[in-house]
C-alpha positions in Angstrom: 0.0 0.0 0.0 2.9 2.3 0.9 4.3 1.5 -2.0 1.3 2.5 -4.3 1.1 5.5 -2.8 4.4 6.6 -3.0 4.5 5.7 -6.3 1.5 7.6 -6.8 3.0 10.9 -5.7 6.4 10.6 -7.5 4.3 10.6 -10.8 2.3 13.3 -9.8 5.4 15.6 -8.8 6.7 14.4 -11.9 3.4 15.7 -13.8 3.5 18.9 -11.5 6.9 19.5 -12.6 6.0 19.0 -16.3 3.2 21.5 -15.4 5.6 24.1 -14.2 8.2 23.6 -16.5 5.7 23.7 -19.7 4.6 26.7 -17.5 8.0 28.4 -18.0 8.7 27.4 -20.9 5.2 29.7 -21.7 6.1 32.2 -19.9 9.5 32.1 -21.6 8.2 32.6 -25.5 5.4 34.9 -24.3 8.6 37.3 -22.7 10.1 36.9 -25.8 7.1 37.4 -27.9 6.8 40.3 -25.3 9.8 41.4 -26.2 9.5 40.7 -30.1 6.2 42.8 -30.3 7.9 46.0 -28.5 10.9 45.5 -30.3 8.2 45.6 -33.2 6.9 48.9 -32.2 9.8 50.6 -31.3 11.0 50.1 -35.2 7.5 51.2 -36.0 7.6 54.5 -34.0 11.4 54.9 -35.7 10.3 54.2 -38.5 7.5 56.6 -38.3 9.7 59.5 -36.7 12.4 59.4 -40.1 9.3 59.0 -42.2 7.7 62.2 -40.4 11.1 64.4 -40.1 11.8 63.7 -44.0 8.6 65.3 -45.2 9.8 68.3 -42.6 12.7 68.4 -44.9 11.2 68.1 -48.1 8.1 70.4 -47.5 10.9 73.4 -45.9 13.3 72.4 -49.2 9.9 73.5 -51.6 9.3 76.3 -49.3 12.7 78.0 -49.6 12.5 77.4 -53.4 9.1 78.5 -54.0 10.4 81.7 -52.5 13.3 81.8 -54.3 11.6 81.5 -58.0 8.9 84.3 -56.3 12.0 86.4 -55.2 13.5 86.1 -58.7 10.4 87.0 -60.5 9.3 90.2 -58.4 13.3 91.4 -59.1 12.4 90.5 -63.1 9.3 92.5 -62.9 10.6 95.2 -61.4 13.6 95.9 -63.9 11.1 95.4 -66.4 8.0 96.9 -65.8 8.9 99.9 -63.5 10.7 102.9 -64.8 14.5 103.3 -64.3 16.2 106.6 -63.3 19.6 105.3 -63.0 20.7 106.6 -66.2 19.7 110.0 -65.5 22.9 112.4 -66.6 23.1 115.5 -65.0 25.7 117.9 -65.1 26.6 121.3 -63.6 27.7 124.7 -65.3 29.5 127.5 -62.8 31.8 130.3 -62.4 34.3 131.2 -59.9 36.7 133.8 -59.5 39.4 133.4 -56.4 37.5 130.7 -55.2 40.8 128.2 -54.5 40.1 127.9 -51.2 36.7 126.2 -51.1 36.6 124.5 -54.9 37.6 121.2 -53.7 34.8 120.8 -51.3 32.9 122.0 -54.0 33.6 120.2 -56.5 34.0 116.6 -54.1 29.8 117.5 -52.8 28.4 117.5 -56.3 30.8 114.1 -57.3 29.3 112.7 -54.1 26.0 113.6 -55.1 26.0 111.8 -58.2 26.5 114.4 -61.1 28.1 113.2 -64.2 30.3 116.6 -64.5 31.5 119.8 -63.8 31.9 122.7 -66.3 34.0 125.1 -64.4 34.3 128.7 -66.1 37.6 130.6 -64.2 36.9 133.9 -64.4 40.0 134.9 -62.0 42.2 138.0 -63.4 45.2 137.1 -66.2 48.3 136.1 -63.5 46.0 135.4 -60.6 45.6 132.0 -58.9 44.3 129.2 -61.4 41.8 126.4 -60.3 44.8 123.7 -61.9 46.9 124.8 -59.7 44.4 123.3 -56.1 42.3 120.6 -58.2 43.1 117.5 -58.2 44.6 115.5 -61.0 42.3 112.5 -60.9 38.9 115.2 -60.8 40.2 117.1 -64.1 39.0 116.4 -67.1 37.1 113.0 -65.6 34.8 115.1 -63.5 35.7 118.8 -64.2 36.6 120.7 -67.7 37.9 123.9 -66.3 37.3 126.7 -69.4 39.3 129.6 -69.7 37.3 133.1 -69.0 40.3 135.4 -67.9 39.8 137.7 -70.6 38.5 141.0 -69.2 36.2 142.4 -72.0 34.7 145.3 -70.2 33.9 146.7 -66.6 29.8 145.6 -67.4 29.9 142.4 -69.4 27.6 139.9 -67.9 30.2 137.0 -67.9 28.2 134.6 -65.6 25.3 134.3 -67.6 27.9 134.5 -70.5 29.5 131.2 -69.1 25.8 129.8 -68.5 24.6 130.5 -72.2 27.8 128.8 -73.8 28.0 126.2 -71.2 24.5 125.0 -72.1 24.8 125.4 -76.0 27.7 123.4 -75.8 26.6 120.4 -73.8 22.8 120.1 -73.8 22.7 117.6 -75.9 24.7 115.2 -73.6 22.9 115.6 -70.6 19.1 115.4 -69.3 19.6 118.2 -67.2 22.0 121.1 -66.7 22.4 123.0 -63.2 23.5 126.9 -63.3 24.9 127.4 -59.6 27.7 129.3 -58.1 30.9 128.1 -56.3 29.0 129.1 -52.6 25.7 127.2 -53.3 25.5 123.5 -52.3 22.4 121.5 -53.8 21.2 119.0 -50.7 18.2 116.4 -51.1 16.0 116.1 -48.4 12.9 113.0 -47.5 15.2 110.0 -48.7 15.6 111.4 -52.3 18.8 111.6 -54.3 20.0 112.6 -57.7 18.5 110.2 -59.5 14.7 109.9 -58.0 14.7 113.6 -58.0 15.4 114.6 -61.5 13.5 111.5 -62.7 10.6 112.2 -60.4 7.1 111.9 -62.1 6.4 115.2 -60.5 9.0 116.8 -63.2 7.3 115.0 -66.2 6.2 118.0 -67.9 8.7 120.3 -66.5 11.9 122.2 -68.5 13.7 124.3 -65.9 13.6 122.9 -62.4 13.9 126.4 -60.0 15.2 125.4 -56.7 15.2 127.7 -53.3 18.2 129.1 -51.1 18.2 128.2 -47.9 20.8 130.7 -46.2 23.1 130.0 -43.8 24.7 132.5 -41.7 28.5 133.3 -40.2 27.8 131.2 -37.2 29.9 134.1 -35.2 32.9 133.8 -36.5 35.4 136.4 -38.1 38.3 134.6 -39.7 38.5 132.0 -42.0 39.9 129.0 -40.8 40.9 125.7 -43.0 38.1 123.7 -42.6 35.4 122.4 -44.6 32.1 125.2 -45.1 29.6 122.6 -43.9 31.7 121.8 -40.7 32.3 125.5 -40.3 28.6 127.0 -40.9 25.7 124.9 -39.7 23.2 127.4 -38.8 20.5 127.9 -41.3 18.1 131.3 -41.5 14.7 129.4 -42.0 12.8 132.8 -41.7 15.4 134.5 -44.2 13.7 136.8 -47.0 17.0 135.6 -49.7 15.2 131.8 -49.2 12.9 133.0 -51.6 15.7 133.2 -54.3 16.2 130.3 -56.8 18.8 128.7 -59.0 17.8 126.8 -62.3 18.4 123.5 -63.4 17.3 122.9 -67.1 16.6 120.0 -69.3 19.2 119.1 -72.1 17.8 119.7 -75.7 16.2 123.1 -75.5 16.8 126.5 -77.2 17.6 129.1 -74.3 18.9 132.4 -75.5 17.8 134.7 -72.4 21.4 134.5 -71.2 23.0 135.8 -74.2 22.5 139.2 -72.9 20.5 139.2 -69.5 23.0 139.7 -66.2 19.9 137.5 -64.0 22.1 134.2 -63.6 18.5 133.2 -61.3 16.6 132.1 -64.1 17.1 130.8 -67.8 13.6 132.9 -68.9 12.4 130.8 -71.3 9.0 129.8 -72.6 9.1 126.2 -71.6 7.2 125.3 -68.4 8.7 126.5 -65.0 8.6 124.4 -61.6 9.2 124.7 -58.3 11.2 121.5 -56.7 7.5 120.1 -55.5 6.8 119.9 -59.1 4.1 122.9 -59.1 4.4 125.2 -62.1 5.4 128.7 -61.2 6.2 132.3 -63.1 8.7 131.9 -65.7 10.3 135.9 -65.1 10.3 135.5 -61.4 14.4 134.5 -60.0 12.0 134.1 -56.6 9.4 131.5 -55.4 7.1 132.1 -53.2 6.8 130.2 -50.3 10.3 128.9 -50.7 10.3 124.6 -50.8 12.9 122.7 -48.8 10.9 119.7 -48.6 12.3 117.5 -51.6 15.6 120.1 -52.0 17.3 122.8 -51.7 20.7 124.9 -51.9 22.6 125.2 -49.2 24.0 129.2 -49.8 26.9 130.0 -48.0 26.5 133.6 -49.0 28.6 135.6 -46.3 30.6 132.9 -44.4 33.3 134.8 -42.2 33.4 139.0 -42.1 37.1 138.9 -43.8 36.0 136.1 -46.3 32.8 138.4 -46.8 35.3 141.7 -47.0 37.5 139.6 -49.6 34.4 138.7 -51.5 33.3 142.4 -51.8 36.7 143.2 -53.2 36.4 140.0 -55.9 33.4 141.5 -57.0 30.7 139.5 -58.9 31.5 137.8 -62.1 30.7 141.2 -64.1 32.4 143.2 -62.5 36.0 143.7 -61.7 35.4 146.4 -57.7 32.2 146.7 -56.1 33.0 148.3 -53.0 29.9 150.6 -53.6 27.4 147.4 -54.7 24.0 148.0 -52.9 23.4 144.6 -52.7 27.1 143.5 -51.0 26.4 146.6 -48.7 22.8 144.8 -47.3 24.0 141.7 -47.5 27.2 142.8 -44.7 24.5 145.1 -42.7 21.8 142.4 -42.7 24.1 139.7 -41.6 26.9 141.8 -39.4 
């Protein structure tokens, strides 16, 4: 009996064994099945990730070249479709006459400006100082033809508007526009403009001469000259100054202008073709003044006086007419006004 019982319970720890180990082995292959399905997902949720972060890549690659190509075109359009200034040639016709110390800075602002080139008329006495001998090499002839007008012909020829009438009938053709100031009048732009978006401005469309207002600047208290540059010297502007009503002309190229073959008014070329002010507004062809004076697109920047010995030295030069004016009205108000 012992014996069948024993027996009994060997085979049924061998049975329970079987159990446990089948058990194990179960648990073993669902672990690794476990293990099999995560390692399953993990790939998945790689695989997903590349999959996601290369259409990131493709979709910001068409981005950056759909704005490229839109960038290109808007560039095409504009060179195309809207009008172009930059070939706008302007030049500049004056006159000195012991002017050596300030035609440098002169003849540097309008070459910074953007003007094409300088037709410089010397008007000093035969044997007095030349502009050749202060100009720089590079600036003549590339940017400044200086023309000989040393010969005196009389106490009351008008030699500036001389200078102005064969300057323009020499060189109109070459240029859009010709500008008549003197050696002590600066052209500035004002509101972003320059050169180029000022004389191409719609505004000017159906303009000839341009007339541009003096804004005056005074001595700033000082009494000598000293070697330094007029716009580091004098920065005090007269806003409420009657002169600001003055103007200089600028004229387009291509015209017939014979005023200045025997008027002394170097303000205004007088002709028939439509006058402007520099906001584009059509104003009095006889009238050398406009009224209210415009600063708002440009202006000229008149250094009329400057120091009382440079302003005694200029009364001695005399204008461009003239060889003495001691007794000139106008030099006399001018030294009162200001001194």
């Amino acid at each position: 009996m012992n014996e069948n019982e024993n027996l009994k319970k060997s085979q049924n720890s061998e049975e329970l064994n079987e159990k446990n180990s089948s058990y194990k082995d179960e648990d073993k292959n669902e672990l690794i099945l476990d293990s099999n399905y995560y390692e399953d997902e993990k790939e998945i949720k790689i695989n997903d990730i590349d999959y996601s972060s290369t259409n990131i890549i493709h979709k910001n690659i068409y981005l950056y070249l759909i704005r490229i190509f839109k960038t290109i075109f808007i560039g095409i359009f504009i060179f195309l479709i809207i009008p172009k200034n930059e070939n706008i040639k302007v030049c500049l016709c004056t006159i000195g006459k012991k002017e050596n110390l300030y035609v440098n800075e002169y003849l540097n602002h309008y070459k910074k400006i953007g003007y094409s080139h300088v037709y410089l008329y010397d008007n000093n006495e035969i044997g007095d100082e030349k502009f050749e001998d202060v100009i720089s090499k590079k600036l003549i002839n590339k940017f400044v033809t200086i023309i000989d007008y040393r010969e005196i012909k009389g106490k009351h020829v008008p030699r500036q508007t001389q200078a102005y009438y064969d300057c323009y009938e020499k060189n109109n053709k070459n240029y859009d526009w010709l500008s008549f100031f003197d050696l002590d009048e600066f052209l500035e732009f004002n509101n972003s403009q320059n050169l180029q978006t000022f004389f191409g401005d719609e505004k000017f469309k159906e303009c000839q001469v341009i007339k541009i207002n003096w804004l005056m600047y005074s001595d700033n208290d000082l009494l000598y000259y000293e070697n330094k540059p007029l716009a580091e010297r004098f920065n005090t502007y007269l806003i409420n100054d009657i002169s600001n009503r003055a103007i200089k002309s600028t004229a387009r190229g291509n015209l017939t202008i014979n005023y200045w073959k025997k008027s002394r008014n170097p303000h205004t070329a007088l002709t028939n073709y439509i006058n402007c002010n520099s906001a584009g507004e059509r104003v009095s062809i006889k009238s050398y003044h406009v009224v209210p004076p415009h600063h708002e697109s440009a202006y000229i920047k008149h250094y009329a006086v400057k120091t009382i010995e440079e302003y005694c030295n200029k009364m001695k030069r005399g204008y461009p007419d003239q060889i003495v004016v001691l007794n000139n009205k106008r030099m006399k108000s001018y030294f009162d006004y200001f001194f």
